[in-house]
ZAMARGU-4260 file (C-alpha; in steps of 0.2 Angstrom, whole numbers, plus 5000, padded with zeros to 4 digits):
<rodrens>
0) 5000/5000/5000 | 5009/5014/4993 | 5001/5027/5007 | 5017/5036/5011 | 5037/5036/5008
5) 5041/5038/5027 | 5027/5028/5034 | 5032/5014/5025 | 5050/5015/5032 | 5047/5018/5048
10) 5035/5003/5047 | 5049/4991/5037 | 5061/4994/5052 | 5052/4983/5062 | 5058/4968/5051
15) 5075/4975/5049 | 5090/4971/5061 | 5083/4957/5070 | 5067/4969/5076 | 5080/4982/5084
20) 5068/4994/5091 | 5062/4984/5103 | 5063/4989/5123 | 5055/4974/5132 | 5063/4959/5120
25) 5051/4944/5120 | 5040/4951/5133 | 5021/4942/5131 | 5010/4955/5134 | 5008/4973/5133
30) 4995/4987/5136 | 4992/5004/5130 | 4981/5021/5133 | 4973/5033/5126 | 4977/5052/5129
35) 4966/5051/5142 | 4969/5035/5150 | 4950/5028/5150 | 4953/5018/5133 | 4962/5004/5135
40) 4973/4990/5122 | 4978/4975/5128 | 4990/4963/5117 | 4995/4946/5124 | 5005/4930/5116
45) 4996/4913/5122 | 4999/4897/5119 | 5006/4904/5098 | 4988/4913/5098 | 4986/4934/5098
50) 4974/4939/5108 | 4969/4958/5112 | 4956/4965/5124 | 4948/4982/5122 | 4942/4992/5141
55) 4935/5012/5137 | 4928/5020/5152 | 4930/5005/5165 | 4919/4994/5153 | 4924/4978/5143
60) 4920/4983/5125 | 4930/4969/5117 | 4936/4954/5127 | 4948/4945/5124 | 4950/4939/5103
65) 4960/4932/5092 | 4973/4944/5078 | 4985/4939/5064 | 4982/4932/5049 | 4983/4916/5039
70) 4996/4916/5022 | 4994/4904/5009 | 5007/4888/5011 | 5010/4897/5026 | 5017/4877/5034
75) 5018/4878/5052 | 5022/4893/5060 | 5034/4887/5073 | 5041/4897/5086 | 5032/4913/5089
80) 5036/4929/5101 | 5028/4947/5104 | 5038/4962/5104 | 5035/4982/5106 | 5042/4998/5099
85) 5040/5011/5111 | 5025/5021/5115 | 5024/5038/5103 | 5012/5052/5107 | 5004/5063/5095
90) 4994/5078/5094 | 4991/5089/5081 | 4974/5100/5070 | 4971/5096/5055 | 4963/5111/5044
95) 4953/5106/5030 | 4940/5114/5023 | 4930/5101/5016 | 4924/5093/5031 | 4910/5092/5044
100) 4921/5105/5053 | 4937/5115/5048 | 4949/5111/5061 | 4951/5092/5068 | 4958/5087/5081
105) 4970/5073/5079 | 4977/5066/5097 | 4982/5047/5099 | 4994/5037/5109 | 5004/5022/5095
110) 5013/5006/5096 | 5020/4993/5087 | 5019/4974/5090 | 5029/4963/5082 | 5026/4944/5078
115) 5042/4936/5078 | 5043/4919/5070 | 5054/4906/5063 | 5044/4906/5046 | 5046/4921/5034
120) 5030/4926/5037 | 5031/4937/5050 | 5024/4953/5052 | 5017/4967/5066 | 5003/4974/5072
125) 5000/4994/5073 | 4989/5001/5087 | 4984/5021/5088 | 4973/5023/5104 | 4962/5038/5105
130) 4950/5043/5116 | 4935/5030/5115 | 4943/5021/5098 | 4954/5008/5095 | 4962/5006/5079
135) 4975/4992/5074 | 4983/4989/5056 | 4993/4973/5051 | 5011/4978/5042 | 5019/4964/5033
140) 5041/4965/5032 | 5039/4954/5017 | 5050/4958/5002 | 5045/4946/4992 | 5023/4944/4986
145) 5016/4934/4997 | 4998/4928/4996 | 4986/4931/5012 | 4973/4916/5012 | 4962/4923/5030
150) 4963/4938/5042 | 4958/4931/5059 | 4954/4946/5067 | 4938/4944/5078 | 4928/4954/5089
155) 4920/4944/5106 | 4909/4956/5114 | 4906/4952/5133 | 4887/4955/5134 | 4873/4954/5121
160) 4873/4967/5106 | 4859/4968/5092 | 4869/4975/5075 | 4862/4984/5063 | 4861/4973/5048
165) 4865/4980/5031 | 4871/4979/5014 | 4880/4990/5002 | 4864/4999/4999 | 4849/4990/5010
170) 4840/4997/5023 | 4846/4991/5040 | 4837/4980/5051 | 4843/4978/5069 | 4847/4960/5073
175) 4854/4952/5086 | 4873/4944/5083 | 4869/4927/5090 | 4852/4928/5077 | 4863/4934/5064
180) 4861/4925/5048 | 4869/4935/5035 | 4883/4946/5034 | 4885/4964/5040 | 4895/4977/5029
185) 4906/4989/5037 | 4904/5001/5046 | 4893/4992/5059 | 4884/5000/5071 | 4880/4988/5089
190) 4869/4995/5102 | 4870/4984/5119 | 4859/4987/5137 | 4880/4997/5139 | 4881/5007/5125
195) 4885/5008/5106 | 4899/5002/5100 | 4906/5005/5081 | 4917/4996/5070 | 4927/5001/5055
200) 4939/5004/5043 | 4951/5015/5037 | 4962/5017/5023 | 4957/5004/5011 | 4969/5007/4995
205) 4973/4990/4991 | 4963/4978/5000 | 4946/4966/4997 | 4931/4969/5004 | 4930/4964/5021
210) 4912/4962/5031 | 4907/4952/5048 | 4899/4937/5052 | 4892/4928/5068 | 4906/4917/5074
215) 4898/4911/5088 | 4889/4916/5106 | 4890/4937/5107 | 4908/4936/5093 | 4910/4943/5075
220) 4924/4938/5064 | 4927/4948/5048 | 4928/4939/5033 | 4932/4943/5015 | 4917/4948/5006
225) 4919/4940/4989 | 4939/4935/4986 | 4944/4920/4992 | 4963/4928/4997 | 4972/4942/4995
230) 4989/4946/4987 | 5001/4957/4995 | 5016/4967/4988 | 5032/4968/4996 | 5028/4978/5013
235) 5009/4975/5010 | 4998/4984/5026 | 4981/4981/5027 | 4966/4994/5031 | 4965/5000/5050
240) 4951/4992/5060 | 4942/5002/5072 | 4933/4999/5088 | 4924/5014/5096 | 4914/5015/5111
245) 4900/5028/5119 | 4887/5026/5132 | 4876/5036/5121 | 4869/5036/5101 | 4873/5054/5098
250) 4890/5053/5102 | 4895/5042/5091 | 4897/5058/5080 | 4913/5061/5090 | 4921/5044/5078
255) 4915/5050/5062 | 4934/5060/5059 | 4942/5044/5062 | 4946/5035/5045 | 4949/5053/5040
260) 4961/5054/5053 | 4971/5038/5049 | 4973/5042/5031 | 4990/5049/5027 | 4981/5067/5017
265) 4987/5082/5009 | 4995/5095/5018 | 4984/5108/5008 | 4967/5108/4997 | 4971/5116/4980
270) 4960/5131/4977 | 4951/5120/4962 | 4943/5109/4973 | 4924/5117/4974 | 4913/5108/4987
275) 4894/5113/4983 | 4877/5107/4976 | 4871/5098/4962 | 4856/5097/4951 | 4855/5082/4939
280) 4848/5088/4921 | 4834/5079/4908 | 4845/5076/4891 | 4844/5089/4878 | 4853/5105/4875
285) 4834/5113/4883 | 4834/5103/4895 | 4851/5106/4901 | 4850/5125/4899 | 4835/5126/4908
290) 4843/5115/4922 | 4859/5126/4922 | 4848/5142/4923 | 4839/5135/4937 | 4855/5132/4946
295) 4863/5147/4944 | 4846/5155/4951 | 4846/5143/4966 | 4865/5143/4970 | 4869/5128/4965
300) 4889/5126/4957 | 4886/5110/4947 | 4874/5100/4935 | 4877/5083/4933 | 4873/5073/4916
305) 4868/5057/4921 | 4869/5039/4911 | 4862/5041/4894 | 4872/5056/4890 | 4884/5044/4877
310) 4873/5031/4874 | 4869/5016/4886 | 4879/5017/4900 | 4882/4995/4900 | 4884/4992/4883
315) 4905/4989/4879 | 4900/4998/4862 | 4895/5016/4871 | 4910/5026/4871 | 4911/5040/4884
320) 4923/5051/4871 | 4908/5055/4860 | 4892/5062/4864 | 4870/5059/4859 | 4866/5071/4845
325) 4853/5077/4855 | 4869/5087/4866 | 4878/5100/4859 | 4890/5095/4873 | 4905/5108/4871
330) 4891/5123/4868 | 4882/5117/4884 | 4899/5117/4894 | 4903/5134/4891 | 4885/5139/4893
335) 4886/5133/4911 | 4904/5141/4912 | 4894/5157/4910 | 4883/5156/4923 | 4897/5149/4932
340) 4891/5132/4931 | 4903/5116/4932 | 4896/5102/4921 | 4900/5083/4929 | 4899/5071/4918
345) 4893/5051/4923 | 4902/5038/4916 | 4899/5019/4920 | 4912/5007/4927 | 4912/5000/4909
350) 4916/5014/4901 | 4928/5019/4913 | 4940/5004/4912 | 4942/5005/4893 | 4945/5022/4893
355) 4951/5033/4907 | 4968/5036/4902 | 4960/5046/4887 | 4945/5054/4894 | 4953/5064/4907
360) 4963/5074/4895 | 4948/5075/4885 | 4938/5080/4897 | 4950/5094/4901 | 4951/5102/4886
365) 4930/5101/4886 | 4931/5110/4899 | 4921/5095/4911 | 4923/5101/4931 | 4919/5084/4937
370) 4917/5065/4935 | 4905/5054/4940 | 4910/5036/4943 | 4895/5024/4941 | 4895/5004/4945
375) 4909/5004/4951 | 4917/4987/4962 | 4919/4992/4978 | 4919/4972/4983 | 4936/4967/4977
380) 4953/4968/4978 | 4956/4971/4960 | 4941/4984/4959 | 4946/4993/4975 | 4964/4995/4966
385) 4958/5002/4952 | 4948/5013/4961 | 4960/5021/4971 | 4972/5022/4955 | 4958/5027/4944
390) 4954/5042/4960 | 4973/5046/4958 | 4971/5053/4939 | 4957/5061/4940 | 4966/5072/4955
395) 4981/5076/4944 | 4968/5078/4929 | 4960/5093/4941 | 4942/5084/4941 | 4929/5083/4957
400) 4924/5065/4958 | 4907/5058/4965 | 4909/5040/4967 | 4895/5030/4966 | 4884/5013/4970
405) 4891/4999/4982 | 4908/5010/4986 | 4908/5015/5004 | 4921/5028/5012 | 4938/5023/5020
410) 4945/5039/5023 | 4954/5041/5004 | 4944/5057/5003 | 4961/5065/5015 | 4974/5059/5000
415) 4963/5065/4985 | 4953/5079/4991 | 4944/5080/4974 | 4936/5064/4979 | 4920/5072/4987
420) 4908/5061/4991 | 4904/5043/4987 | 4887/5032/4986 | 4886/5014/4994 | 4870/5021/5004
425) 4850/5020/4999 | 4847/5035/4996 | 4831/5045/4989 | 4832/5039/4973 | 4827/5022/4979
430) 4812/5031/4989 | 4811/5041/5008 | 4808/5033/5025 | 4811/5044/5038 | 4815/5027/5052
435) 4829/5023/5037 | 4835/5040/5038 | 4836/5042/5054 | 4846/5026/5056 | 4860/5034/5044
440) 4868/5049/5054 | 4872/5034/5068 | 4878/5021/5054 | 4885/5024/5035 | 4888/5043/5040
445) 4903/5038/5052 | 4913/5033/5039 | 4912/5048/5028 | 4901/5060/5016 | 4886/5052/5006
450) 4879/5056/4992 | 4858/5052/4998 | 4852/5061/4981 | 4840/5072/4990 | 4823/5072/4982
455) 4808/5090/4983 | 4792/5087/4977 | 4786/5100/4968 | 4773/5105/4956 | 4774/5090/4945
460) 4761/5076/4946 | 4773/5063/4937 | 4785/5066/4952 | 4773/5067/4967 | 4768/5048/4959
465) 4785/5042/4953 | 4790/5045/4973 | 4776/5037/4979 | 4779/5020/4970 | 4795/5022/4978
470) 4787/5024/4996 | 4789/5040/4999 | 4784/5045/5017 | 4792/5061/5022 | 4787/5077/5021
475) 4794/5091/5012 | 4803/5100/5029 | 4812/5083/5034 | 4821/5085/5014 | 4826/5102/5019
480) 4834/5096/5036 | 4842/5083/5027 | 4854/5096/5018 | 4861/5099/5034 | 4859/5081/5043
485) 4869/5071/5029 | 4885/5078/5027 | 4892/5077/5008 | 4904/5092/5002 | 4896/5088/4984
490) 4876/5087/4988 | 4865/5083/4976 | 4847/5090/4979 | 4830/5090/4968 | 4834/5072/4962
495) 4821/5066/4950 | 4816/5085/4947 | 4814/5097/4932 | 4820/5115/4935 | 4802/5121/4924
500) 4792/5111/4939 | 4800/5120/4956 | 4788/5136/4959 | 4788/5134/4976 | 4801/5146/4978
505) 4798/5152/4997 | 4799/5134/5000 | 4813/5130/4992 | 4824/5145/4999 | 4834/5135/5012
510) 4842/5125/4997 | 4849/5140/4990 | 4857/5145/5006 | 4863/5131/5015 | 4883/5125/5014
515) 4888/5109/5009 | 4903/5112/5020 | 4906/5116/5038 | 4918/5126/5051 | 4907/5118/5067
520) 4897/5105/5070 | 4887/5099/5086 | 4875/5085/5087 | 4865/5089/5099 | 4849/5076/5101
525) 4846/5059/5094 | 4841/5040/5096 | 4844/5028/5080 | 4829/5027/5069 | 4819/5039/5080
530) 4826/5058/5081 | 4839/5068/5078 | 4846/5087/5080 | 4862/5095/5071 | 4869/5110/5072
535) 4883/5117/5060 | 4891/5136/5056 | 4899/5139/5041 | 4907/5158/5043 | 4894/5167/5057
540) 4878/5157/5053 | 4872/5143/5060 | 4859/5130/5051 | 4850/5118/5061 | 4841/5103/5056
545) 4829/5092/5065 | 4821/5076/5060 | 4809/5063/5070 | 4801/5047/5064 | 4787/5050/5077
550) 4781/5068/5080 | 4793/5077/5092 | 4789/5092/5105 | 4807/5096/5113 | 4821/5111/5116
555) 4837/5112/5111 | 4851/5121/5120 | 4858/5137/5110 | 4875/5138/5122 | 4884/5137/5107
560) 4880/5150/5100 | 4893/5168/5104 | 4889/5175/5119 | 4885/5192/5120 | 4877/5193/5101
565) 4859/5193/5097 | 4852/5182/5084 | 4838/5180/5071 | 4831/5165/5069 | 4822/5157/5053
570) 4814/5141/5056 | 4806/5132/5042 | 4794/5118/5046 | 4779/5108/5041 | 4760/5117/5039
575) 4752/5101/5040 | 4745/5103/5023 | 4759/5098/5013 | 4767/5114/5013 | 4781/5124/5021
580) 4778/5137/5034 | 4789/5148/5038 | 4792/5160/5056 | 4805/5171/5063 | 4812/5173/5080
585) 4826/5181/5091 | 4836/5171/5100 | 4852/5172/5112 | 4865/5160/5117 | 4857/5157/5134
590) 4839/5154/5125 | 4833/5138/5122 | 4823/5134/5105 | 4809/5125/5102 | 4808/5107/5090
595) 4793/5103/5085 | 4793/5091/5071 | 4776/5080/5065 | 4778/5061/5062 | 4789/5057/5048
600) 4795/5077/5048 | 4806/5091/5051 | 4811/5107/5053 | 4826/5117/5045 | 4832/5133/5054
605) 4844/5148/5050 | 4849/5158/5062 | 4860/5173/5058 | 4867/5187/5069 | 4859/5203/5070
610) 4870/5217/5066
</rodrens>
């Protein structure tokens, strides 16, 4: 995994000199803390098997389970020992202006365990221990391709926990693990009568698809998802695991950074990166003007052609260097240019392998401002490969990159900042539920932006109905809270929508103000599947969205908010009949605000200082 020049040294020392660096030679066990001292690794040699326990505020999260991994005509492994590198402290803020908040604080405690043994497969395990999480990573010394045939790495919780079951792009379904009959997909969410535990990963350049399964009793083992093995270059690491811990649903916000945070990134975002939103366009220059206009009039930075746009999008003989001659493509680019429009293009996984290397300087010289990557596999080790190459290029080609269908985040989106969002989640396309959605800010929202393909009704008949075939049961407020519930840097809104249909303007007037990107974000309020409220600031304004499955009468606190400064309010929310109302009110830092949301509904709120 080609992450980093130094990290990659550092890490191949452990193999070098007969494991030099280490201060306790041949000791069996060995501990480590978080920064501050309640989260807890345990690593222990017994009997030739790893084991490792995980403790976080006095509690067992993880008890004692097997690590390491199983190599193809690996033989018997022979003598085995466990050594560490000292423990290294680091702290340090990230600034990045892409994210759910622009400064992130990055403060863990590392060390490095070494397996020695007599065979050549020998390799080590990192550990970074932050407050609440545990991550570990397996580095391999190999200098020759070796072949890894099993990662043993399992997770045996001490007490009962129901998982929430899902699938690349399925709804969830909370199940216990000793009823568990399928496989979960990472990340996993697991709620127990103790808390709520996550588990995750991070930094997935080169590896399969990973996913857990019962093993037996209250235990998960991760398992490959499709490949049967993996093949590892000389110095080969595998993706972080992560286990994080909190005694209560909404703070499992506090985790979300945390594949971000173990991905080697850029030290600065180049000025052509532009976060924003996203209208998809009909096909046909009309179409696509009136779709740009629209934009431009609402705010939006992009329109996006979707599949069709050079034929059909499955079909080997479609070829993503021409264009439909019902697109005056280049005449559309520039007519998007003037009203300072990016057009981003979708091109199928089919298209994409045959002909990347020729598109991207093609596209350039167009004058595209983004790609989208459709069908992608996000299931193997060849696909996840190509992927992260295929990422690369369109980051040196100077192209904003929406990745989606079964793709889920890792934390790549820190080494290519282009990369701005990513499917592998059900979004509104597929329909609305507001329980589903509700589920998603404490599940596929940890690891990373998501594109959910927010959908308005509007004045169109044909849409109300194509929406509910789809079982569509939220109302028009809850899609306006979801701008600021789901975090996607590129956020695609009116899905399914034409421009001509969307007269709902007061309605629609939060769209055209909220950011797709954050300086502060608190979560305030929240339960899986039943409610939730966010607040975040971008410059001096805060938005706020509440949602509920159930209909909601509560307060939230507005401490954070800057003392001493008075504020407006504008709170948009359901009239009951289908519509939006509208209110204003003033508000302090020491005032609390009202939520009241109807069933399957929810408000969306701007508050600005008054000056």
């Amino acid at each position: 995994m080609n992450i980093c020049k130094k990290m990659i040294k550092r890490c191949l020392l452990v193999f070098c000199c007969g494991l030099s660096f280490t201060v306790e030679a041949f000791s069996q066990s060995f501990k480590i803390s978080s920064p501050d001292n309640k989260t807890i690794f345990s690593i222990q040699l017994n009997d030739k098997q790893l084991l490792y326990d995980i403790i976080v505020n006095e509690q067992v999260i993880i008890e004692k389970s097997v690590l390491g991994l199983d190599f193809e005509n690996q033989g018997n492994a022979g003598e085995m020992s466990l050594s560490a590198s000292d423990i290294s402290i680091h702290q340090e803020v990230i600034n990045w202006p892409l994210g759910e908040r622009s400064k992130i604080e990055n403060g863990y405690h590392q060390q490095i365990y070494s397996i020695n043994k007599s065979d050549k497969n020998a390799y080590a395990i990192e550990v970074r221990v932050f407050n609440g999480s545990v991550a570990f990573r397996y580095l391999l010394g190999n200098k020759e391709p070796l072949v890894l045939s099993r990662e043993k790495t399992i997770f045996n919780f001490p007490v009962s926990q129901s998982i929430y079951r899902y699938k690349e792009e399925s709804v969830f379904r909370p199940t216990l693990i000793k009823e568990l009959k399928d496989s979960c997909d990472l990340p996993a969410t697991l709620v127990s009568d103790r808390g709520y535990t996550h588990i995750g990963e991070a930094n997935n350049q080169d590896y399969t698809k990973s996913v857990l399964t019962k093993l037996k009793g209250n235990s998960l083992q991760l398992v490959y998802f499709k490949d049967k093995k993996v093949k590892a270059a000389p110095g080969f690491m595998t993706p972080w695991r992560t286990v994080s811990f909190t005694e209560k649903a909404i703070g499992l916000h506090q985790f979300a950074d945390l594949n971000f945070k173990l991905t080697p990134g850029v030290k600065e975002v180049p000025q052509w990166i532009k976060p924003g939103k996203v209208m998809r366009s009909d096909l046909g220059d009309k179409a696509v003007k009136e779709t740009i206009d629209f934009a431009a009039a609402q705010g939006f930075q992009y329109v996006l052609l979707d599949a069709g746009w050079y034929g059909q999008e499955f079909r080997s003989s479609s070829d993503p260097r021409t264009y439909i001659d019902a697109l005056k493509l280049p005449e559309l680019i520039q007519y998007g240019k003037s009203k300072k429009i990016g057009i981003i293009l979708y091109v199928n996984y089919v298209g994409l392998k045959q002909y990347l290397d020729e598109i991207l300087p093609l596209y350039k010289t167009w004058g595209v401002a983004g790609m989208k990557f459709g069908f992608v596999d996000g299931l193997t080790q060849q696909g996840i490969t190509w992927l992260n190459q295929a990422i690369k290029k369109t980051y040196e080609h100077g192209f904003v990159i929406n990745v989606h269908d079964n793709y889920k985040p890792s934390g790549l989106n820190h080494l290519y900042p282009n990369w701005l969002t990513q499917e592998g989640i059900r979004g509104n396309e597929h329909g609305g539920n507001s329980e589903h959605d509700l589920v998603l800010p404490f599940t596929r929202f940890l690891t990373g932006p998501g594109d959910f393909t927010i959908g308005y009704l509007n004045s169109s008949k044909a849409l109300t109905a194509r929406y509910n075939k789809l079982g569509f049961n939220v109302t028009k407020a809850h899609q306006l809270a979801l701008s600021v519930l789901f975090y996607s840097p590129l956020q695609a809104i009116f899905w399914y929508g034409k421009a001509a249909d969307y007269t709902n303007e007061k309605e629609i007037e939060f769209f055209k103000q909220v950011p797709t990107v954050w300086d502060e974000t608190h979560y305030l309020k929240g339960e899986i599947g039943k409610y939730i409220s966010v607040a975040r600031r971008k410059n001096d304004t805060w938005y706020i969205g509440n949602a509920a499955s159930q209909q909601l009468n509560d307060k939230i606190d507005l401490s954070f908010l800057q003392k001493g400064k008075k504020y407006k309010a504008t709170i948009y929310e359901d009239d009951g009949q289908g519509g939006i109302k509208t209110s204003t009110k003033k508000v302090k830092a020491k005032d609390s605000l009202a939520i009241n949301v109807l069933a399957n509904g929810g408000q969306a709120i701007i508050i600005d200082i008054v000056k």
